[in-house]
C-alpha positions as CSV (number, residue, x, y, z in Angstrom):
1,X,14.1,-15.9,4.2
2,X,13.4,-19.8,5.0
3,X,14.3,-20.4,0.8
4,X,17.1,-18.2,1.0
5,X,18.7,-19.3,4.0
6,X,18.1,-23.5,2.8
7,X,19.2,-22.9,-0.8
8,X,22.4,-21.0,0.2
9,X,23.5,-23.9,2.8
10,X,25.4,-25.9,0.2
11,X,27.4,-23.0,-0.3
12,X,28.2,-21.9,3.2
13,X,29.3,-25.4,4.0
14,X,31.6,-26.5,0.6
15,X,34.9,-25.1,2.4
16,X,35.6,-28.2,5.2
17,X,37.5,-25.1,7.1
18,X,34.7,-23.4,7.2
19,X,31.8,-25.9,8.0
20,X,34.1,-26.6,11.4
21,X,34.7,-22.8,12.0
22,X,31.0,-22.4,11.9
23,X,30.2,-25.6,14.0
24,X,32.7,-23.9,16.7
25,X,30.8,-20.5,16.5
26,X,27.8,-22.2,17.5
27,X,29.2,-23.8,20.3
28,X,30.6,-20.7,21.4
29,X,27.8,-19.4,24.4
30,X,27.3,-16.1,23.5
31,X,26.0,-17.3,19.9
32,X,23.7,-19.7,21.4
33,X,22.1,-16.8,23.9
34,X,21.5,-15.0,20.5
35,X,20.4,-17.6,18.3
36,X,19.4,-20.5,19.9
37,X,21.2,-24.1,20.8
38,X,22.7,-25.3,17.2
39,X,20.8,-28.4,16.1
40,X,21.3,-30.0,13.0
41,X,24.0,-27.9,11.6
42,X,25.3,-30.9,8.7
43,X,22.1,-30.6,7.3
44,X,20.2,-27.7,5.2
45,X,17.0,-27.7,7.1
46,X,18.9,-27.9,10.6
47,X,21.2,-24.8,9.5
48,X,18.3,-22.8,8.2
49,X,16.0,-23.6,11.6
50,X,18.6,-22.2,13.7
51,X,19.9,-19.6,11.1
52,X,15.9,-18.1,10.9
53,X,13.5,-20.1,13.0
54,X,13.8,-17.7,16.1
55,X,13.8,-14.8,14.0
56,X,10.8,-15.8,11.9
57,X,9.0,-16.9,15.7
58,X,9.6,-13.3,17.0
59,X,8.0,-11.3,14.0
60,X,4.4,-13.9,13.6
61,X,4.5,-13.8,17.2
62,X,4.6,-9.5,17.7
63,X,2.3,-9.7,14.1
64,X,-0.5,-11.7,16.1
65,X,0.1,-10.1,19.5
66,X,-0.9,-6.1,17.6
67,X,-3.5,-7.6,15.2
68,X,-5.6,-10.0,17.7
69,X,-5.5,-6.6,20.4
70,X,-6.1,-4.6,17.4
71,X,-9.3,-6.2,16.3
72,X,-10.9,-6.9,19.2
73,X,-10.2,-4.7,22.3
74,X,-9.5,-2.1,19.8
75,X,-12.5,-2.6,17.9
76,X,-14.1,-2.5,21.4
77,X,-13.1,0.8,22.5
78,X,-13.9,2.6,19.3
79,X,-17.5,1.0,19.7
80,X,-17.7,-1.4,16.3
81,X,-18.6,-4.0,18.3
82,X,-21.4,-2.2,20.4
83,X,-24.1,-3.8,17.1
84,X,-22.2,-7.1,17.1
85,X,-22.5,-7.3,20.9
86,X,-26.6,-6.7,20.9
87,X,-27.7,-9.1,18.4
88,X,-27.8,-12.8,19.6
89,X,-24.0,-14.0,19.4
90,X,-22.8,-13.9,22.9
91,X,-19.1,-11.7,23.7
92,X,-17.4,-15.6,24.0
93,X,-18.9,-16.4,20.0
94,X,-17.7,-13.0,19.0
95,X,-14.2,-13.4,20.3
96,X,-13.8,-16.8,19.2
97,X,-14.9,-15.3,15.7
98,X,-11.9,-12.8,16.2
99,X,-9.2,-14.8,17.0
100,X,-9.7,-17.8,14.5
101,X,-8.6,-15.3,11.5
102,X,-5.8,-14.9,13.1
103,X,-5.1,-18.5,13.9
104,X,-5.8,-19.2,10.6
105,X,-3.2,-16.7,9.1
106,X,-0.6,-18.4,11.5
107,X,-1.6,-21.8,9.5
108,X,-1.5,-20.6,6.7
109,X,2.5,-19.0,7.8
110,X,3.4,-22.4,8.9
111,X,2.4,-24.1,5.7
112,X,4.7,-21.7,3.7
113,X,7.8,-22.4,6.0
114,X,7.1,-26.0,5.5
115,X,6.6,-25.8,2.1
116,X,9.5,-24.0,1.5
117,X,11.8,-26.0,3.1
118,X,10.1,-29.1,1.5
119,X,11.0,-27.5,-2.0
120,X,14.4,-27.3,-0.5
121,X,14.9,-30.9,-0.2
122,X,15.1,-31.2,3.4
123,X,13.6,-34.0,5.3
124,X,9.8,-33.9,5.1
125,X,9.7,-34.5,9.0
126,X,11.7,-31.8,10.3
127,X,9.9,-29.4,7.4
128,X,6.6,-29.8,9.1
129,X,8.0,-30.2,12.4
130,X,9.5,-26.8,12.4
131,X,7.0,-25.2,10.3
132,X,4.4,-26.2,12.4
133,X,5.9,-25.2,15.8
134,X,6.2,-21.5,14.1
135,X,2.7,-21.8,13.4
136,X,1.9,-23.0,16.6
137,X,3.8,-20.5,18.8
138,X,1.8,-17.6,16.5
139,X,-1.1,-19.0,18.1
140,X,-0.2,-19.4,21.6
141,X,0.5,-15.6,21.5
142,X,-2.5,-15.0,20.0
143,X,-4.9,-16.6,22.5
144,X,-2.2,-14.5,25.2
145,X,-3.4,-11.5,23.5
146,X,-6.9,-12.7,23.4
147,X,-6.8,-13.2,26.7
148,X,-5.3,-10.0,28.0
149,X,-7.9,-8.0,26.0
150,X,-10.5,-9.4,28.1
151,X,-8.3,-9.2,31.8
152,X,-7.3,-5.2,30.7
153,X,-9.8,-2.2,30.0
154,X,-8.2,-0.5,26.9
155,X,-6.3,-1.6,24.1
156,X,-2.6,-0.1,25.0
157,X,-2.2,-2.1,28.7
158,X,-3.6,-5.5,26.8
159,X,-1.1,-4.6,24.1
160,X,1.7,-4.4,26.5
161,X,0.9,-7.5,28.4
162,X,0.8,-9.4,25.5
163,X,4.1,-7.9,24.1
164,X,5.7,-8.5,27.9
165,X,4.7,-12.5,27.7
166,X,6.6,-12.5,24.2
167,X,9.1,-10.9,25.7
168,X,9.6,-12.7,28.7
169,X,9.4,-16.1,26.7
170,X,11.7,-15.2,24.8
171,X,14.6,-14.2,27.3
172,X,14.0,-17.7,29.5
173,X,14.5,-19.0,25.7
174,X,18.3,-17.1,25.6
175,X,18.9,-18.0,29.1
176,X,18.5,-22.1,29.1
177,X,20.8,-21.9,26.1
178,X,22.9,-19.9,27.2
179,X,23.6,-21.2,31.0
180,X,23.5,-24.9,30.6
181,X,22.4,-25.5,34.2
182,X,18.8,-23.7,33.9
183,X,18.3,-25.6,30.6
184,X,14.9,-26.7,32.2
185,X,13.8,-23.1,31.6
186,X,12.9,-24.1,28.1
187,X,9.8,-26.1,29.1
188,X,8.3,-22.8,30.5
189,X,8.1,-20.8,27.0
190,X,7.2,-21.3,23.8
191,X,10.0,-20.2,22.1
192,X,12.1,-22.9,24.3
193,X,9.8,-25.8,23.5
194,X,10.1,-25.2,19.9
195,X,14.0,-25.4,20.5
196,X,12.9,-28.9,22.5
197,X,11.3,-29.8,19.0
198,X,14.6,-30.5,17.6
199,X,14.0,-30.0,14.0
200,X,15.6,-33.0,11.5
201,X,17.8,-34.0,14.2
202,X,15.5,-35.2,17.6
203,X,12.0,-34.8,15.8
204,X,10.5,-34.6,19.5
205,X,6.6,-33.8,19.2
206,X,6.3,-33.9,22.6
207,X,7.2,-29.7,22.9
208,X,4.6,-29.1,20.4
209,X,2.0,-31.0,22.0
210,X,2.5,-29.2,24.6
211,X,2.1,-26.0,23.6
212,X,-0.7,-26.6,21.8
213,X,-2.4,-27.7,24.8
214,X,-0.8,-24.5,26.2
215,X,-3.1,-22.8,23.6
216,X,-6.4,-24.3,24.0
217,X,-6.1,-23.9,27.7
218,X,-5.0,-20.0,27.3
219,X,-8.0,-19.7,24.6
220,X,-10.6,-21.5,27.1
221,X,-9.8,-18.9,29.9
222,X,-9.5,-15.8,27.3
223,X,-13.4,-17.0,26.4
224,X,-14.4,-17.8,29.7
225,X,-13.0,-14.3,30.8
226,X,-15.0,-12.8,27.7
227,X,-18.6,-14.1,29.8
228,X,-17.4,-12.8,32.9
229,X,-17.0,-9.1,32.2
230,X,-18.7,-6.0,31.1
231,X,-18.6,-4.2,27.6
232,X,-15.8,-1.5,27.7
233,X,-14.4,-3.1,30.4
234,X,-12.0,-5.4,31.7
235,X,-11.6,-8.3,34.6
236,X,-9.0,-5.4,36.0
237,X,-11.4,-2.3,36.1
238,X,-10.2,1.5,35.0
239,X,-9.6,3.1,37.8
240,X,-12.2,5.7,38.8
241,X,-12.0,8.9,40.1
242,X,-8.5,9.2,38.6
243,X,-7.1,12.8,39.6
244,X,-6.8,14.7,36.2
245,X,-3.1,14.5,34.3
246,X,-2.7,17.8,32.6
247,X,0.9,17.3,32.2
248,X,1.9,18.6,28.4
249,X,-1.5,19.7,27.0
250,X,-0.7,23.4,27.0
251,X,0.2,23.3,23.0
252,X,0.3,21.4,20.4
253,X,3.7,20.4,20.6
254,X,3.7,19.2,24.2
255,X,0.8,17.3,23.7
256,X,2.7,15.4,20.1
257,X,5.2,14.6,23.1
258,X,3.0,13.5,25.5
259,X,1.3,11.0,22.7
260,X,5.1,9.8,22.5
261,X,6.1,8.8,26.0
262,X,4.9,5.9,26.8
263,X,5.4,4.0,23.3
264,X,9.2,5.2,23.2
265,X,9.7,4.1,26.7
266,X,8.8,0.5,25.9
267,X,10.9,0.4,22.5
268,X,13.8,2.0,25.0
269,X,13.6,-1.0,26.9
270,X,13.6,-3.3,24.3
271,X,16.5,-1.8,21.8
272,X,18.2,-0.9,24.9
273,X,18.2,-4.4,25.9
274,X,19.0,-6.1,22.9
275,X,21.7,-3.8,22.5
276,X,23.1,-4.4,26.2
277,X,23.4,-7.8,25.4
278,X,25.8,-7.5,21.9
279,X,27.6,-5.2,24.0
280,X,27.9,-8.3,26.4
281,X,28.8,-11.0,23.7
282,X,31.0,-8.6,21.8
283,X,34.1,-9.8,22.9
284,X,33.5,-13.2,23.2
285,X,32.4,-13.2,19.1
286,X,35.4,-11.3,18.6
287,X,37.7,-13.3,19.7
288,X,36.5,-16.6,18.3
289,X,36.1,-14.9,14.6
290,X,40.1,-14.2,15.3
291,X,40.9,-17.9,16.3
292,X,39.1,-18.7,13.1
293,X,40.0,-16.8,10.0
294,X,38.1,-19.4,7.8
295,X,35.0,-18.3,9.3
296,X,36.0,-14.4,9.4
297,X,36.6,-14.8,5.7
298,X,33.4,-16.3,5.0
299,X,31.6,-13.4,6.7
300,X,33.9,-11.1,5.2
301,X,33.0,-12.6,1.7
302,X,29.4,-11.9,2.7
303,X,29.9,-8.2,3.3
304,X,30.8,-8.0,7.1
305,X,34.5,-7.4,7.0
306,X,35.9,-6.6,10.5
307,X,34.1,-8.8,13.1
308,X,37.4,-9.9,14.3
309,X,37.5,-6.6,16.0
310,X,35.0,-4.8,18.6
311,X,34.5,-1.5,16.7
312,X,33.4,-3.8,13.2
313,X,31.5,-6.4,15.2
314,X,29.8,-3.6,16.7
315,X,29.4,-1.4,13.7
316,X,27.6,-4.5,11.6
317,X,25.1,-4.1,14.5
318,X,24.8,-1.0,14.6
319,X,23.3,-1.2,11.1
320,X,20.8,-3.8,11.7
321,X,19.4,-0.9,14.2
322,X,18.2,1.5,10.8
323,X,15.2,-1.3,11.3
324,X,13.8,-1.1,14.9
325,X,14.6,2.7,14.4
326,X,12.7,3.5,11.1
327,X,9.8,0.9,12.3
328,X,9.4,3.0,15.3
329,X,8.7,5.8,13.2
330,X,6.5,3.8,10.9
331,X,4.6,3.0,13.5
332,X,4.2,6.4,15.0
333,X,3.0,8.1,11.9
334,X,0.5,5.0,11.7
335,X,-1.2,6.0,14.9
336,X,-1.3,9.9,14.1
337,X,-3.2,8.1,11.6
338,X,-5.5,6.0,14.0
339,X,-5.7,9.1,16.0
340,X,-7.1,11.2,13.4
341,X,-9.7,8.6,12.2
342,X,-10.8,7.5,15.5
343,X,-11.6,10.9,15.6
344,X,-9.7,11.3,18.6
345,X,-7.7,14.7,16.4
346,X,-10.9,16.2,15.6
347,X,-10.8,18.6,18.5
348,X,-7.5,19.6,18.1
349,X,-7.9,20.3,14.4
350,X,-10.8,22.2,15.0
351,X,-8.5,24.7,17.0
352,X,-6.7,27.9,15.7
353,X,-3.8,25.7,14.5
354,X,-2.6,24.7,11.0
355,X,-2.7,21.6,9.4
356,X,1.1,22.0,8.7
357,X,1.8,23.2,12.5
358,X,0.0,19.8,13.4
359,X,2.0,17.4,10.8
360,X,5.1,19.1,11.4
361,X,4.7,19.2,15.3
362,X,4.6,15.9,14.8
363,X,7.2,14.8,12.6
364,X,9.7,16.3,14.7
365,X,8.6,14.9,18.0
366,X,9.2,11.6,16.2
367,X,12.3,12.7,14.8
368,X,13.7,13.5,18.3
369,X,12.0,10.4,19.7
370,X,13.7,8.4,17.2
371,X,17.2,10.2,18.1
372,X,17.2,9.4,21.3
373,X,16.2,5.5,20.5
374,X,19.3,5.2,18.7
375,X,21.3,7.3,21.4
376,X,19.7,4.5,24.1
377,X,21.2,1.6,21.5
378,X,24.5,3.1,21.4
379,X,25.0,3.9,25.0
380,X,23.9,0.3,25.7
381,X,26.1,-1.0,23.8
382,X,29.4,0.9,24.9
383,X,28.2,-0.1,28.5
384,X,27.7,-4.0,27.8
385,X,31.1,-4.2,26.1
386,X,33.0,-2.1,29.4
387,X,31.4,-4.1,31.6
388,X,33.0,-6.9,30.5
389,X,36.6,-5.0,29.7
390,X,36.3,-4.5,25.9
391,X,37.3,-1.5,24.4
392,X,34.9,0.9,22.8
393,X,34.8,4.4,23.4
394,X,31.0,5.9,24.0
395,X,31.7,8.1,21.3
396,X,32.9,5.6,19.1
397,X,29.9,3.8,20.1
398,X,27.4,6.9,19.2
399,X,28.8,7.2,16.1
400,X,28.1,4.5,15.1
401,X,24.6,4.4,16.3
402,X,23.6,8.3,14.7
403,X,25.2,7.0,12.2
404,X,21.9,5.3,11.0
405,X,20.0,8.0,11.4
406,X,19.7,9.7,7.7
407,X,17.9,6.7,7.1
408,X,15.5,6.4,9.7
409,X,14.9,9.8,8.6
410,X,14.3,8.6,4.7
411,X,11.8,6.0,6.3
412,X,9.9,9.1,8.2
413,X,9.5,11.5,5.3
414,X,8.2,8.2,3.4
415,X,5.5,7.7,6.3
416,X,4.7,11.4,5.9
417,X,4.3,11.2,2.4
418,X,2.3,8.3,3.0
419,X,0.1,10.3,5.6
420,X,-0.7,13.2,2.9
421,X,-1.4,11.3,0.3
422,X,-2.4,7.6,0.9
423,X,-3.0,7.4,4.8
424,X,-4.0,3.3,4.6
425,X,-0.2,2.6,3.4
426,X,1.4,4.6,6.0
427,X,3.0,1.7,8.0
428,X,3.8,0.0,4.7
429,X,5.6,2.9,2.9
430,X,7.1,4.5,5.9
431,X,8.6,0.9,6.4
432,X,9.8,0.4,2.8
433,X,13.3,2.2,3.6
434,X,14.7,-0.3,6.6
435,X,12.9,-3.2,6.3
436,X,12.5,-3.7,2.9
437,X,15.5,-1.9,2.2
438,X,17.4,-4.8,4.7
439,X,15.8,-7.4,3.0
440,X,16.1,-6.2,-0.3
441,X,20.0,-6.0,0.1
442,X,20.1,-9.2,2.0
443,X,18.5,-11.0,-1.0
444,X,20.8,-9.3,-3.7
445,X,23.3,-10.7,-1.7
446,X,22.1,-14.0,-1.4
447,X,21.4,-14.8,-5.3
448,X,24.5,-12.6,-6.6
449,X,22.3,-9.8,-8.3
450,X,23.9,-7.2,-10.5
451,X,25.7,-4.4,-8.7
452,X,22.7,-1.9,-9.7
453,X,20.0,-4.0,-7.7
454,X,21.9,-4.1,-4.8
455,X,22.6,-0.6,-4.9
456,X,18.7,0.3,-4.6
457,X,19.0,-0.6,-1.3
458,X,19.7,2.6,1.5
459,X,21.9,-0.4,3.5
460,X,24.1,-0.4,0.8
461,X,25.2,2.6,1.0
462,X,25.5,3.0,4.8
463,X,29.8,3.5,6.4
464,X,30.3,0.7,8.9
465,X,31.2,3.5,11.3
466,X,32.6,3.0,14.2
467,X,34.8,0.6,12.4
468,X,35.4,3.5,9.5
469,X,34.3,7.2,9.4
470,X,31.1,8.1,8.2
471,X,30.5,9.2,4.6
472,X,29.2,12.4,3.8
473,X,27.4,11.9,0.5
474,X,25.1,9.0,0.8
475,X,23.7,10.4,4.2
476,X,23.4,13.9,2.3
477,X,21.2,12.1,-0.6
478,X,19.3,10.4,1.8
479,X,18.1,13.6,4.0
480,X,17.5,15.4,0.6
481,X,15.1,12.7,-0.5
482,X,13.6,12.3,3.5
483,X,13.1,16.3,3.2
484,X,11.2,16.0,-0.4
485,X,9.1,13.5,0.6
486,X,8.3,15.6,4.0
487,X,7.3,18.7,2.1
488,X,5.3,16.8,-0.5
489,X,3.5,14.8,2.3
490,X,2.9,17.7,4.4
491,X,1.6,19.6,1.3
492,X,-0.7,16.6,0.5
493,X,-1.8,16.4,4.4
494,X,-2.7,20.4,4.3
495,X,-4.6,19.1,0.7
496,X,-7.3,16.4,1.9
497,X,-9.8,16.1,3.8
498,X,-9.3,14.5,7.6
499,X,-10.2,10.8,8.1
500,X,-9.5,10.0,4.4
């Protein structure tokens, strides 16, 4: 994405029209909440740091929050450290054993960035400025996770916590840009001190230091934490004596949607907020793109025709959401995976029930779980854009948002396959459809591939509803592959063996 974004620049900016139509839109506020203050936009690597940088943040950031938690309170719980833990290293050794990895994966994420932007041609101090202030944030959030598996005691509220600081960092982040007079808000996260940076314009390494004293300090109190409490436990103790919760274990199936609850009510406040807030900014982007046709042609050029209006501002959106949609799905076939090798399943296979009745109980919990995701998104939306008098009906505005849904269906059916036939590549495979087919259409795009390799992509093929009706073929081809790929993964799953 860095190379992409960098090596395009020259192009963006040749039209004079359009390089000031784009210096406008960055100006305008609701573009800053979303993407950050503009910084260096006459140069490649100032464009491309404000184009990707937050985006890039966000995703090593949520990597190293799930893989530090995931390796060491998880680890904990299922008892692999229990041997680790009896031998001579003390719990503070063994954590700080953990988390390095993962520090060290963040390097090695910076360095690419950097490198990337130094192959460019952009200035070598901004390159390693930026590059390392993505590294560095990677970290902070990994010592916050680090920490947080030691203060909690299980896994899922550490994960939370963890996920809750990103959050949180990151909203102060779209605030101080986005309301000039609580600017100061940006020395109080990470994501706003690597806007203080300044990439190739300001070169401040003040921010950075910063934070990385930020993360020593975090990783000192994560260790000290790790002395201070008990094995399969946490600073907060599990609260005893709980009163029993029987709610939804009478079946199968209510117990598929019990497992569900509480990971789709934290993706329903995230989507739902993201999507309140372009339902916000909608009008305000609309309007500029129609005071500027330069830049409306440009993005039209680049295969988003219609932001000048609500309904094709909206509807460009609305497709980006196939992604958070299909990788909640990934990600709940990947723990029916967890589940069944952390033997936590074993019980409930050992019942009187099928191993079909057990897949396909939960496929369609996650199926209607991932429905009402994308119903949240579009309600969101409609409401953010009549709050602030736009016009967009709410069933325009579901339309749009069901209207992703034969693909976050294709990306299920590819998890299921996954889970019959090569469990460890669930979370890759079931991914392949959104994200990769979003990236893979994005770089078609970018490096003017044939028609064909664009087409591979699902995005390709998607209606920009509400702006137009929705097709009926491509979604049709798309739940007739997502069904094959079902019934051959549940027919694989019915096959093996559990836990392999």
């Amino acid at each position: 994405m860095t190379a992409l974004v960098a090596a395009t620049y020259g192009q963006v900016m040749a039209d004079p029209a359009a390089a000031g139509s784009l210096r406008a839109l960055a100006g305008n506020p609701a573009i800053r909440t979303l993407f950050g203050a503009p910084v260096g936009l006459d140069t490649a690597g100032g464009f491309t740091v404000w184009r990707v940088g937050t985006v890039l943040a966000v995703l090593l950031g949520a990597w190293s929050v799930l893989a530090t938690t995931r390796i060491t309170r998880g680890a904990e719980d299922a008892g692999r450290w229990d041997l680790l833990l009896s031998g001579r290293l003390p719990a503070p050794a063994v954590l700080l054993r953990h988390l390095g990895p993962v520090m060290a994966v963040n390097a090695a994420a910076a360095t690419a960035i950097a490198a990337a932007l130094l192959l460019s041609g952009t200035g070598p101090a901004g390159a390693l400025l930026h590059g390392a202030g993505t590294g560095l944030l990677g970290m902070f959030l990994t010592a916050v996770a680090g920490l947080a598996a030691q203060v909690f005691p299980a896994r899922s509220p550490a994960t939370g916590a963890a996920v809750a600081a990103l959050g949180c960092g990151l909203l102060m982040r779209m605030i101080g840009d986005g309301v000039t007079a609580l600017g100061w808000l940006h020395w109080l996260s990470p994501f706003g001190l690597l806007s203080l940076s300044g990439p190739y314009v300001h070169n401040r390494v003040l921010p950075l230091l910063l934070l990385a004293a930020a993360t020593a300090l975090i990783t000192v109190l994560a260790l000290s934490a790790a002395r201070r409490r008990d094995v399969h436990d946490g600073l907060i103790p599990a609260t005893p004596g709980r009163r029993p919760r029987t709610l939804l274990l009478a079946s199968a199936e209510a117990f598929a949607a019990r497992r569900v609850l509480r990971p789709l009510t934290g993706w329903l406040i995230g989507v739902g907020a993201y999507y309140l807030l372009i339902g916000l900014t909608a009008v305000s982007i609309t309007e500029f793109l129609r005071d500027n046709p330069a830049m409306a042609a440009e993005a039209a050029q680049a295969g988003f025709a219609g932001l000048g209006s609500v309904t094709g501002f909206t509807a460009t959106l609305f497709a980006i959401l196939a992604m958070p949609v299909g990788g909640f799905v990934a990600v709940r076939m990947t723990a029916f995976v967890t589940a069944e090798t952390d033997r936590r399943l074993t019980l409930l296979a050992s019942q009187p029930i099928t191993r079909a009745r057990l897949i396909g109980t939960e496929l369609a919990v996650t199926a209607v779980a991932a429905a009402i995701l994308a119903t949240c998104a579009g309600l969101a939306t409609w409401l953010g854009v009549t709050a602030i008098g736009g016009e967009l009906a709410a069933g325009a505005a579901l339309r749009g948002a069901w209207n992703i849904l034969p693909l976050a269906l294709l990306s299920l059916g590819a998890a299921a396959f996954a889970v019959g036939w090569t469990p460890r590549l669930t979370m890759l495979l079931g991914g392949l459809p959104t994200t990769g087919g979003f990236l893979l259409l994005v770089i078609a795009e970018s490096i003017a591939a044939p028609d064909w390799v664009r087409d591979i992509s699902p995005f390709a093929h998607l209606a920009p509803v509400p702006l137009t009706e929705a097709s009926t073929t491509a979604p049709a081809v798309m739940l007739a592959i997502a069904t094959l790929l079902t019934v051959l993964g549940v027919a694989g799953y019915r096959r093996r063996d559990l836990r392999s």
